[in-house]
C-alpha positions in Angstrom: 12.9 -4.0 -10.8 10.0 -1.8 -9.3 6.4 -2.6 -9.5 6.0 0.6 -11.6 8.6 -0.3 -14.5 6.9 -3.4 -15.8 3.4 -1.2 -15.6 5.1 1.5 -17.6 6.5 -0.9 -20.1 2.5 -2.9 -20.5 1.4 0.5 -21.0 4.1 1.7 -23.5 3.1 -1.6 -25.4 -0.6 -1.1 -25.0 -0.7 2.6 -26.7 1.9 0.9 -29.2 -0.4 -1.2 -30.2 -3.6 0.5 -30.8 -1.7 3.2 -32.8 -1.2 0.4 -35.1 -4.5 -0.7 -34.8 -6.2 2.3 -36.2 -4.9 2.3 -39.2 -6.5 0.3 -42.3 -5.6 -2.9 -44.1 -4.6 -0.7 -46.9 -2.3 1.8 -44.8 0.0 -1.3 -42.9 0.2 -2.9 -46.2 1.4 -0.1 -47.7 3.8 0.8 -44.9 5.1 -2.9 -45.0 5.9 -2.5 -48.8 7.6 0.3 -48.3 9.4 -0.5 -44.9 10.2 -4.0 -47.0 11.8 -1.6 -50.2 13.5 0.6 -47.9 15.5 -2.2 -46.1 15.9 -4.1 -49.0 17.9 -1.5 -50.6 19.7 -0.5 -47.6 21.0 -4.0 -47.4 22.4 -3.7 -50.8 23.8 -0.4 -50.7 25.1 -1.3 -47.4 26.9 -4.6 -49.4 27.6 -2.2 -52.2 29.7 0.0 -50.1 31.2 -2.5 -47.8 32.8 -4.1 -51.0 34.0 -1.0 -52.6 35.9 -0.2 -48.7 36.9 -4.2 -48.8 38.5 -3.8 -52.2 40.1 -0.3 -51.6 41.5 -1.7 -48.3 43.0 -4.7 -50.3 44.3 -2.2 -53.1 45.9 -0.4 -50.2 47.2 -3.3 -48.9 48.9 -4.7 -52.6 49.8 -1.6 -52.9 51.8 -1.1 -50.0 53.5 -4.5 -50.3 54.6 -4.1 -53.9 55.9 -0.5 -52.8 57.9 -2.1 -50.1 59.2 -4.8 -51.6 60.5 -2.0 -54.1 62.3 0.2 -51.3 63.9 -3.1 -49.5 65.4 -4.6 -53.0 66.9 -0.9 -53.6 68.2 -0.5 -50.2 69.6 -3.7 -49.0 73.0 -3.3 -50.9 73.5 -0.4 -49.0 72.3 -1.5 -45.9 75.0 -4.2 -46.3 77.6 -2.3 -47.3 76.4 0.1 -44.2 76.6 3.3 -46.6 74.0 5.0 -44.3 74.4 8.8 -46.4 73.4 7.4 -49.7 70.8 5.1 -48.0 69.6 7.8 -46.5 69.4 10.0 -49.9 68.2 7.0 -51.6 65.3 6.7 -49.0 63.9 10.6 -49.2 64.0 10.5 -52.9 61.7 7.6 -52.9 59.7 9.2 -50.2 59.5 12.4 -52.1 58.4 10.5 -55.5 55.3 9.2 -54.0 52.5 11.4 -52.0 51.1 8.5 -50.8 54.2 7.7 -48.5 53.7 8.8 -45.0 56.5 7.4 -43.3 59.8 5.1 -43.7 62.0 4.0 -40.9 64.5 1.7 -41.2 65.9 -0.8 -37.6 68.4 -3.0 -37.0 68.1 -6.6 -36.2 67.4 -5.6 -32.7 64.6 -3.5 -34.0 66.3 -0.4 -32.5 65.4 2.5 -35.2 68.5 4.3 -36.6 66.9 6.7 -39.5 63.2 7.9 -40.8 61.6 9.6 -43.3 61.2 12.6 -43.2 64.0 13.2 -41.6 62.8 15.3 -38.5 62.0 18.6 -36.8 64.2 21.2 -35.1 65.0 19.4 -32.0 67.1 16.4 -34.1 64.0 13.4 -33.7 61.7 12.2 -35.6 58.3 14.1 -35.6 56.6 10.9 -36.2 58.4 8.1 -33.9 56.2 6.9 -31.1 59.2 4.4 -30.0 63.0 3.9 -30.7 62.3 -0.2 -31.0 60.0 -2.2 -32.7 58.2 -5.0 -31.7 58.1 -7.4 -34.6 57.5 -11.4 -34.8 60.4 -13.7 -34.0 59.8 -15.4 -37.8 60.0 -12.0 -39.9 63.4 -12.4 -40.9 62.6 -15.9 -42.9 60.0 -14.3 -45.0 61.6 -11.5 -46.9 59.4 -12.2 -50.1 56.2 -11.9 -47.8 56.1 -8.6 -45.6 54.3 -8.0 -42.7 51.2 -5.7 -43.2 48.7 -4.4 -41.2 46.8 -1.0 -40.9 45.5 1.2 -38.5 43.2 4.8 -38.2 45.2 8.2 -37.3 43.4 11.5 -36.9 44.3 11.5 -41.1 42.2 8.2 -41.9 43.2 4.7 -42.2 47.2 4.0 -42.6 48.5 0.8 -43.9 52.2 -0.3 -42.1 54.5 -2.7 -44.0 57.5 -3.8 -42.5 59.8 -5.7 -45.1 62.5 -8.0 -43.9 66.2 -7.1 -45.4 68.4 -10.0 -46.1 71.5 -10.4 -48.0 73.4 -13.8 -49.0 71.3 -15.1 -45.9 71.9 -12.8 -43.1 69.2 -10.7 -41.7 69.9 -6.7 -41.7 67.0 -5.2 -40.0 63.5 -4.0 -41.4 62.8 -0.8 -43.6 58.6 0.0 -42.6 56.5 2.1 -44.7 52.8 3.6 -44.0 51.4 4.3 -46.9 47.9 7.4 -46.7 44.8 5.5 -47.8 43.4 5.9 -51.8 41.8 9.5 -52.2 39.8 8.1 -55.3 37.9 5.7 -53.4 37.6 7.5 -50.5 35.9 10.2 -52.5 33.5 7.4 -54.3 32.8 5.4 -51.0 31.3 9.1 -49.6 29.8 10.0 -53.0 27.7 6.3 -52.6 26.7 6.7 -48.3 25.3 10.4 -49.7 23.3 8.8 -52.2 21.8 6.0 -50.6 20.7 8.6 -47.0 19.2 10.6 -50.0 17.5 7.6 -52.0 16.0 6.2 -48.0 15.3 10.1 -47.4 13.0 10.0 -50.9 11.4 7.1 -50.5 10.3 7.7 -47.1 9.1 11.3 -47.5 6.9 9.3 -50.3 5.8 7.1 -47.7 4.9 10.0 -45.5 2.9 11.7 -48.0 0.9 8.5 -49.4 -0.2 8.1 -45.6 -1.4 11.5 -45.1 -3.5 11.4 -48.7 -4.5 8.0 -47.2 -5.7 8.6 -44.0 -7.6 12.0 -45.1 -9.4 10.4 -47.6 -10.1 7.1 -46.9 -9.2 6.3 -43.3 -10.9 9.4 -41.8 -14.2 8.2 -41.3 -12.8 4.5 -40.5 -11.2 6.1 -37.7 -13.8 7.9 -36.1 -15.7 5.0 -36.3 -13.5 3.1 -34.0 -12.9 5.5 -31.9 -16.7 6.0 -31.1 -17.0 3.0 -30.4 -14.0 2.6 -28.0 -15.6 5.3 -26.2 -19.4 3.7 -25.8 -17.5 0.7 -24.9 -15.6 3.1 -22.3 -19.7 4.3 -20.7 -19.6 7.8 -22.8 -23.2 7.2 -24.5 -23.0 10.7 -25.6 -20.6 10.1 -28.1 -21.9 11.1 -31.8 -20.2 10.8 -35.4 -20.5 13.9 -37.9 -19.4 13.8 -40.8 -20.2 14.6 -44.5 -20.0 11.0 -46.2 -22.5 9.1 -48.2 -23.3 5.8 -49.5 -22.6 2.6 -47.2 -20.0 4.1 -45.1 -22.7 7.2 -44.0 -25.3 4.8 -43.3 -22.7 2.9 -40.8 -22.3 6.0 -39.2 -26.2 7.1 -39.0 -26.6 3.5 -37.8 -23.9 4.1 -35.3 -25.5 7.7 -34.0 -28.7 6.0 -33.6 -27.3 2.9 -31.1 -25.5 5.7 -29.0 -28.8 7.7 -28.6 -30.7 4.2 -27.4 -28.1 3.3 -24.9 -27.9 6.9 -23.7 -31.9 6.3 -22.7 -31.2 3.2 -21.5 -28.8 4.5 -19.1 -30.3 7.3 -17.9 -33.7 4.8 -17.1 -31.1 3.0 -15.2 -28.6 4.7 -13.9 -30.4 5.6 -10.1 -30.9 2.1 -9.8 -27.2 1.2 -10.4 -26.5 4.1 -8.1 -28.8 2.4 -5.2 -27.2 -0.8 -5.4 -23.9 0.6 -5.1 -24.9 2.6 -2.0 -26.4 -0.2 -0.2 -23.0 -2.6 -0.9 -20.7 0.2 0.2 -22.6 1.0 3.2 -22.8 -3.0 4.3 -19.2 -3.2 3.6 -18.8 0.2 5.5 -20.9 -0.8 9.0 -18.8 -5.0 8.8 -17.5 -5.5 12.0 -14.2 -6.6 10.3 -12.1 -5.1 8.2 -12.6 -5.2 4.3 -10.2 -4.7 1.8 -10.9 -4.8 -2.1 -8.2 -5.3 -4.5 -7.7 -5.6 -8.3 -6.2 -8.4 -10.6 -2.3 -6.3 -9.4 -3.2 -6.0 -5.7 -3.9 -2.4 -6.0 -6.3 -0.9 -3.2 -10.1 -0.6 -4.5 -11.9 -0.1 -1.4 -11.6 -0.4 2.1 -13.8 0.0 4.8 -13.7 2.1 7.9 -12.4 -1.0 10.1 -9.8 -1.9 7.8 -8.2 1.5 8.0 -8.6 1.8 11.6 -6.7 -1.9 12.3 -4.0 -0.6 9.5 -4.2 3.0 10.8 -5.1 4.3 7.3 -7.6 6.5 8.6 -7.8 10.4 6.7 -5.4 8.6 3.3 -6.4 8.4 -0.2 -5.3 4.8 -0.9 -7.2 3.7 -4.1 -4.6 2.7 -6.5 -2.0 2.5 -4.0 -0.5 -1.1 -4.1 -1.7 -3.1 -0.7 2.5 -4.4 0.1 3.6 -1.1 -0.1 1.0 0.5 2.4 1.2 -2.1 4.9 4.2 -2.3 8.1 7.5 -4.1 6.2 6.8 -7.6 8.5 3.5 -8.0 7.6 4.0 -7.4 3.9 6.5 -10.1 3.9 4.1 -12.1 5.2 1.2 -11.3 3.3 3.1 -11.6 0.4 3.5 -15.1 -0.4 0.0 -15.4 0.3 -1.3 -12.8 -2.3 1.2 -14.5 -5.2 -0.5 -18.4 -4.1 -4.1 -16.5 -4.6 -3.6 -14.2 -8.0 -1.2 -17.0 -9.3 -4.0 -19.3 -9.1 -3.0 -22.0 -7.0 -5.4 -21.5 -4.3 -9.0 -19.6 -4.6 -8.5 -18.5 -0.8 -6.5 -18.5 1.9 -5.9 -17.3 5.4 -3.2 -16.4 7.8 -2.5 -15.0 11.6 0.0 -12.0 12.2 0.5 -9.8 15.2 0.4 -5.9 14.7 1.1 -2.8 16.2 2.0 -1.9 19.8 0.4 -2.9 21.9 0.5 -6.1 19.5 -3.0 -7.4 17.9 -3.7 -10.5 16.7 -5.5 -10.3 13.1 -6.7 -12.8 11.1 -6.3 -12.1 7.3 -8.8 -14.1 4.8 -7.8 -13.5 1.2 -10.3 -14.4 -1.5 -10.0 -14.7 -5.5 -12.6 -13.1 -7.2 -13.3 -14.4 -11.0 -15.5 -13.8 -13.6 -18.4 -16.0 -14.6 -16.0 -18.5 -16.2 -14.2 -18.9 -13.4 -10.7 -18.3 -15.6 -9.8 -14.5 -15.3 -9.2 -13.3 -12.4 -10.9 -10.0 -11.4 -9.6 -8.9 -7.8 -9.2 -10.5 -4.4 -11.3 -9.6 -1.5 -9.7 -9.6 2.0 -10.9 -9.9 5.6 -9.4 -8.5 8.4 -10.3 -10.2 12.0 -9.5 -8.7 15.0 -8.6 -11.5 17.3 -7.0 -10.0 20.5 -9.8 -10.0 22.5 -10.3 -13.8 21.8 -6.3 -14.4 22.1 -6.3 -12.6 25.2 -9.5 -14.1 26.8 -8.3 -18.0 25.9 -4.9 -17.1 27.7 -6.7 -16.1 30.6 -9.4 -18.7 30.7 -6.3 -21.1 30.3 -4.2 -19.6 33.2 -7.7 -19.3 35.2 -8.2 -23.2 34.9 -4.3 -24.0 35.8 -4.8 -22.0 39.0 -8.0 -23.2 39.7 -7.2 -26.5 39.7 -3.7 -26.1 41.5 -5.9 -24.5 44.0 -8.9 -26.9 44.5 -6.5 -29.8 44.7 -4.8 -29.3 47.7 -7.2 -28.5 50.2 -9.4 -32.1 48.2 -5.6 -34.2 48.7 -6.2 -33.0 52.6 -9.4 -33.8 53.1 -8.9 -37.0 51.3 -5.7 -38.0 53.2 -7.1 -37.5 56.5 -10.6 -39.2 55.3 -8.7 -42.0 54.3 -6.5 -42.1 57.6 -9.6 -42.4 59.7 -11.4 -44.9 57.4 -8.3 -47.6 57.3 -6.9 -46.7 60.7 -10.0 -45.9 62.7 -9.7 -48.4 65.5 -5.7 -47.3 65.8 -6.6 -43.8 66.8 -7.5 -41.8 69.8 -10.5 -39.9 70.2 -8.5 -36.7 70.1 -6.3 -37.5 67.1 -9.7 -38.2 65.6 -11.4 -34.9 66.7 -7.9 -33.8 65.6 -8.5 -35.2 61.5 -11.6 -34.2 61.7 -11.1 -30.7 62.1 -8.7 -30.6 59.7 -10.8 -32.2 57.2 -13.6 -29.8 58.4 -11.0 -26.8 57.4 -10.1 -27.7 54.6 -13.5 -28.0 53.2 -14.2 -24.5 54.7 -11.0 -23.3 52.5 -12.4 -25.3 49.6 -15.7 -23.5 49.9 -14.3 -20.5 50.0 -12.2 -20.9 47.1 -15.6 -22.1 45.0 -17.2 -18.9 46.4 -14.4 -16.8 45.6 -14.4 -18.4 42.0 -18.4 -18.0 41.5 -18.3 -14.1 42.5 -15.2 -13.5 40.0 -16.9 -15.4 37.3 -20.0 -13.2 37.8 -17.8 -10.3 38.1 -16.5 -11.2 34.5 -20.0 -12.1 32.7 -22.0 -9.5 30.8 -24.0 -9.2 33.2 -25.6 -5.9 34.1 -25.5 -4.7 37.6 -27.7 -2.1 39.0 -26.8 1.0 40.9 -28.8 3.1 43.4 -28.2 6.0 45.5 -27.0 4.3 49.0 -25.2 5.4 52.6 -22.2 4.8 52.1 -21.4 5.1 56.0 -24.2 2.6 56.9 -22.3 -0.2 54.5 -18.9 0.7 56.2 -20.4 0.6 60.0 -22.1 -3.3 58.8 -18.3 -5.0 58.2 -17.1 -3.0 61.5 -20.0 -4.8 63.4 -19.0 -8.3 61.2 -15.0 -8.1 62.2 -15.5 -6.2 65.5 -15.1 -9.5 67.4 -12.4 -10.8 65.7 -10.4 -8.0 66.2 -10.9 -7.5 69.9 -9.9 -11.6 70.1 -6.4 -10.5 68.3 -5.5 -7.4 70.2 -6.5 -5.1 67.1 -8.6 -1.7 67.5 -11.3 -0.7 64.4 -11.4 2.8 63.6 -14.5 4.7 60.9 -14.0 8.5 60.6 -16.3 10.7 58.0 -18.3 13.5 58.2 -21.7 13.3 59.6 -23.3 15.0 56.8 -21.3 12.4 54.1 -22.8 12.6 50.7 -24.8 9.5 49.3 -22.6 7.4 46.6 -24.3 5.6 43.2 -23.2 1.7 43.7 -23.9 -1.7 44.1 -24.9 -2.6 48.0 -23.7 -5.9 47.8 -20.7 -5.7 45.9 -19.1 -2.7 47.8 -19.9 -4.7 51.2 -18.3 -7.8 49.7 -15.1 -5.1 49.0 -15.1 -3.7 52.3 -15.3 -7.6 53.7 -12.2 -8.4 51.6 -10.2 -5.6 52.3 -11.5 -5.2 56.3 -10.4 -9.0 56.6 -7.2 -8.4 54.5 -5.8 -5.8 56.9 -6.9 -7.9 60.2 -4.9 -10.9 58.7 -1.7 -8.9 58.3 -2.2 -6.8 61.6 -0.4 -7.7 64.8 -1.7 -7.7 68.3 -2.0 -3.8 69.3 -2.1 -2.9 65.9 -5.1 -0.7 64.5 -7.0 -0.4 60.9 -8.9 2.9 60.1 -11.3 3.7 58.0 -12.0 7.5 56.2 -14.3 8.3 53.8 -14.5 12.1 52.6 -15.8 13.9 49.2 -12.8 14.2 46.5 -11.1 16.2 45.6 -12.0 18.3 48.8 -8.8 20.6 48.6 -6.4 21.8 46.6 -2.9 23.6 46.7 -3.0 27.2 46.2 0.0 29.1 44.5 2.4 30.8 46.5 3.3 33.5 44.1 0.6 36.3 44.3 -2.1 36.7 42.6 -3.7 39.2 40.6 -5.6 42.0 41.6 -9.4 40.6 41.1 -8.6 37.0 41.0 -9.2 34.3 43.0 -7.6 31.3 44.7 -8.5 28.3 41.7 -7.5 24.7 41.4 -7.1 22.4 38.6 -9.8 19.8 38.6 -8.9 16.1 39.6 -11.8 14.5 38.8 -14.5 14.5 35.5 -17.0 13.5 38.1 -18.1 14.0 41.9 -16.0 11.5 43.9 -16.4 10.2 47.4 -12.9 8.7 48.3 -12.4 5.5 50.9 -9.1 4.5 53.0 -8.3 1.7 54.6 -5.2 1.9 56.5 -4.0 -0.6 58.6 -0.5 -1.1 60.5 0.3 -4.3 59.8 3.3 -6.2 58.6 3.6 -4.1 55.1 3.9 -5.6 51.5 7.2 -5.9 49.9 7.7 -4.2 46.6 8.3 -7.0 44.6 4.9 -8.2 45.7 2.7 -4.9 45.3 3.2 -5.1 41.7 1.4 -8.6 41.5 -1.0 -8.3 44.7 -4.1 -7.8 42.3 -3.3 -11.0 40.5 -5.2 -14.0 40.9 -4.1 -16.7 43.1 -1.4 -14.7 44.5 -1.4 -15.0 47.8 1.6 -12.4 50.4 2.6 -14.9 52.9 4.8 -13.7 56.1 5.6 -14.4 59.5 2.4 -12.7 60.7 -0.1 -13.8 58.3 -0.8 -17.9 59.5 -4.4 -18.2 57.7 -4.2 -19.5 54.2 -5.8 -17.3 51.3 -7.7 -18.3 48.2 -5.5 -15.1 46.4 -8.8 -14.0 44.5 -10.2 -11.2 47.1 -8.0 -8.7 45.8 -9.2 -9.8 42.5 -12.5 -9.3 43.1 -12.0 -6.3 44.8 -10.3 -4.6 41.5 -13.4 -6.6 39.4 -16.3 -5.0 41.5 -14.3 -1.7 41.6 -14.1 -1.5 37.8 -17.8 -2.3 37.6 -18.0 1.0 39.4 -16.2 2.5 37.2 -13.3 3.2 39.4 -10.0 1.5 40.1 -7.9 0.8 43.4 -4.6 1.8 44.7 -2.5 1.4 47.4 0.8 2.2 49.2 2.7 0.1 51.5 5.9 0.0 53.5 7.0 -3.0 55.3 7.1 -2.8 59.3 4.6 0.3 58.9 1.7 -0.8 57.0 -0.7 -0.6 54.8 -3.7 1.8 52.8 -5.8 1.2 50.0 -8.1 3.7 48.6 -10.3 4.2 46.0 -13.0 6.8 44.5 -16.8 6.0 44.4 -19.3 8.6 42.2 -22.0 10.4 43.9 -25.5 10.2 44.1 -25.9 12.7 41.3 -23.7 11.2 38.9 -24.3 10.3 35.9 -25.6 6.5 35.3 -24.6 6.4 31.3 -21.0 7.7 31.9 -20.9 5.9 34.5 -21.6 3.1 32.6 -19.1 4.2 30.0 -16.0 4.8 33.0 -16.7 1.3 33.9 -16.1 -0.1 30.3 -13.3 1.8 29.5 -12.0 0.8 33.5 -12.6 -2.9 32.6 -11.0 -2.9 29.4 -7.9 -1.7 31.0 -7.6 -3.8 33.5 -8.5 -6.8 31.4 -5.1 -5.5 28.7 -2.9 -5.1 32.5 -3.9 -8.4 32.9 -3.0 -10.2 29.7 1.0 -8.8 29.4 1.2 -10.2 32.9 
């Protein structure tokens, strides 16, 4: 059964009753007499009649058994003595003597039919045979003083069948059947008496009709209007007013009643922008909460919800007041909500709470549902229900959990090195060499360089991911660029690898953070070196973006010019770092911006922390710009990426940044 079929059945009820409400003590008593009366002799015309049809269908029945009995003790002789023409003559004069005969057949032992009356049509059978044998009970032939009779309806009214056993000096000759038409007399008198009583109920209740009417106009009338005036003051329409022409007690009621609905109309209109106020200011809270907020009735129909609530449910541009909450929300979630919703209106729990996922990409939401009662605390009025958007928190505990695994993992082996060979030279001391000493000690000494980086590494990514706000200035871009050349210019000439910077002269200034981008041009300088062979190189461009475009090849119109879609919303100055090193494997570009993932290959001998790519991507978002790359293995390597201009704006650039962020922060959460 639907939700709406019960509704429909309250409501059918509800109008049902207040039909019968409004009329007066005088009217239902009045319509119970009658309605008492009127069933009262129904019953006993209805007895009346049933016994007149009882005893005509016994008549019939005496009737037809005398008649048989009759038929068989004239015919049996010559059943005996098997003179079938005079049994046959015999038979049609008693059938013609009688109008109430309608049949007479006469079987054999078997049953098997051999003659009936009347005797037949043109085609030589009996008109009214439905069989040639008849099935008769086994005992029939040991009660010839008590036939068998039974009755049945044709198209012509009720017939009654007798079938009368004939036997002579103890042997059993067969059965002679008669059906016998039903009485016209009563037939006629059992109509006559169901005409009479539909005219007697007709009378009386035309009586009724017309006592109601003469009631209702002169005494109910003003009853009635009355009640309904005051159902609709109780309903808010303080307007409402009572006219009409009647005196004594019953006019001053009605004066009395005019007069309240004029005070409560002032008092509502003294009132009413105050009511109005309140309203505004709870709709406009519930409007600017950060969660959703969904108001229900006592059924779990819709009431209100708030702009959240229909952007987490996408409900946004529907008309959903009235609507029931189950049926609006995604077939999952209404399963689950929905034992929660019967615990709260069933009255086992005043609230209650629960955790789904939604949508795609999924979000976790929190859903609070609470009762809300009257003053009693007994009748339940609505429910009120939270929504709480938890994916950011969900998504930030799963990183902060995977960050602390890693972390750990990576702090403990470079401290299980450093303790191991601290330990060696504390126990063993006096065992060892001076070189295998030096030796322990500079392994100890690099690991604690490792574990320094690694704390580093962790402090800039944790700043990276704070709120805190970062300034951004108008800087040479080139001048940061040449400052990591001059850092990693030694190092490369020590492993056979040439440094390359090529930009314009005249290269435009970029908005950004000095210190960040020279902390991305450390990692990503130091990066390529690692992976670069002896004679290998790593070049560095940096040029204004999009600073060309592809021009059409089919020809143009007469007064037009060459054109180019736009690339960018805002002035770009786009940096490459290109190196010919060893290459990254697919399988590995997809998770090279991870934390603590570290490419490790026959060239690259210096262990990693695996975070500078991370922080690369961090400081890039802050810029409001993200990195890419392509790589082949045995070829090499290039990463690029687009910083704004001087003359950008510092507000969307503010905005990119956020949005930049965001993204990366989703990438990294399915990962």
């Amino acid at each position: 059964m639907t939700t709406a079929e019960p509704t429909a059945e309250r409501t059918w009820r509800q109008r049902l009753a207040r039909w019968w409400a409004e009329f007066s003590l005088q009217t239902k008593l009045l319509a119970v007499a009658t309605l008492v009366v009127s069933l009262l002799m129904t019953g006993i015309t209805f007895l009346a009649l049933n016994g007149i049809q009882r005893d005509a269908r016994m008549s019939d029945t005496r009737y037809a058994r005398d008649l048989g009995l009759l038929l068989s003790a004239n015919v049996t002789p010559l059943v005996a003595e098997g003179n079938d023409r005079e049994l046959a003559s015999v038979a049609d004069r008693f059938w013609r003597s009688s109008r109430s005969l309608r049949y007479i057949f006469f079987a054999d032992p078997e049953g098997i039919i051999y003659l009936g009356i009347p005797i037949g049509s043109n085609n030589g059978s009996s008109e009214l045979l439905l069989s040639r044998r008849l099935e008769l009970p086994a005992d029939i032939a040991k009660r010839p003083d008590n036939p068998l009779v039974r009755q049945h309806l044709s198209p012509d009214g009720q017939v009654t069948d007798v079938f009368v056993p004939m036997v002579s000096n103890g042997t059993y000759l067969g059965v002679v059947a008669l059906g016998i038409n039903p009485n016209e007399t009563l037939l006629a008198s059992a109509a006559l008496t169901r005409e009479v009583t539909v005219a007697v109920f007709i009378s009386i209740w035309v009586l009724v009709i017309l006592g109601s009417v003469f009631n209702a106009l002169t005494i109910t009338q003003p009853v009635k209007e009355l009640l309904r005036g005051v159902r609709q003051i109780a309903g808010g329409n303080f307007e409402t007013r009572i006219a009409l022409p009647v005196g004594g007690e019953l006019g001053e009621l009605l004066e009395g009643f005019n007069t309240m609905a004029t005070q409560l109309e002032e008092y509502k209109a003294a009132n009413i922008e105050e009511l109005r106020a309140a309203q505004v200011k709870q709709q406009s809270l519930i409007a600017t909460m950060a969660d959703g907020a969904v108001l229900l009735d006592a059924d779990g129909a819709i009431v209100l919800a708030n702009p959240t609530a229909r952007r987490l449910f996408r409900w946004e541009g529907r008309n959903l007041e009235g609507n029931a909450l189950i049926q609006e929300l995604p077939e999952r979630l209404a399963m689950d909500l929905q034992d929660a919703l019967d615990i709260v209106t069933g009255g086992g729990l005043d609230s209650t709470d629960l955790r789904c996922s939604l949508g795609e990409p999924p979000r976790t939401l929190r859903i609070v549902l609470q009762s809300v009662r009257d003053a009693s605390g007994e009748t339940l009025k609505g429910i009120a229900m939270t929504v709480q958007d938890l994916t950011r928190e969900v998504e930030l505990n799963a990183a902060q959990s995977r960050f602390i695994s890693n972390v750990s993992h990576e702090l403990r082996t470079p401290l299980f090195n450093i303790k191991s060979y601290v330990e060696t030279l504390h126990d063993l001391g006096d065992q060892l060499s001076e070189e295998e000493k030096k030796e322990f000690l500079g392994i100890a000494n690099a690991e604690t360089d490792r574990l320094t980086r690694l704390v580093n590494d962790v402090l800039d990514l944790s700043r990276l991911e704070s709120d805190r706000q970062w300034s951004f200035e108008p800087l040479e871009l080139a001048a940061a660029i040449e400052q990591t050349l001059r850092t990693y210019r030694l190092n490369a000439e020590e492993k056979g690898v040439s440094l390359h910077f090529e930009a314009d002269p005249q290269l435009p200034r970029v908005l950004g953070n000095w210190d960040l981008l020279l902390q991305v041009f450390d990692n990503l300088v130091g990066n390529a070196l690692k992976f670069s062979a002896k004679g290998g190189s790593i070049m560095l461009r940096a040029y204004p973006w999009p600073d060309l475009c592809a021009l059409p090849s089919e020809t143009l119109p007469e007064h037009a010019g060459p054109s180019c879609e736009v690339q960018s919303p805002l002035p770009r100055l786009r940096v490459e770092i290109a190196d010919t090193g060893s290459g990254i494997a697919p399988r590995d570009q997809e998770r090279i911006f991870e934390r603590f993932y570290r490419v490790e290959n026959a060239v690259h001998t210096e262990a990693g922390t695996g975070l500078g790519l991370s922080i690369v991507r961090g400081i890039l978002d802050k810029h409001g710009t993200q990195i890419a790359m392509a790589s082949e293995l045995g070829v090499g390597t290039t990463f690029w990426f687009d910083l704004p201009l001087e003359e950008s704006d510092n507000e969307e650039l503010q905005l990119a940044a956020e949005r930049q962020q965001r993204t990366s922060e989703l990438v990294a959460a399915k990962r």
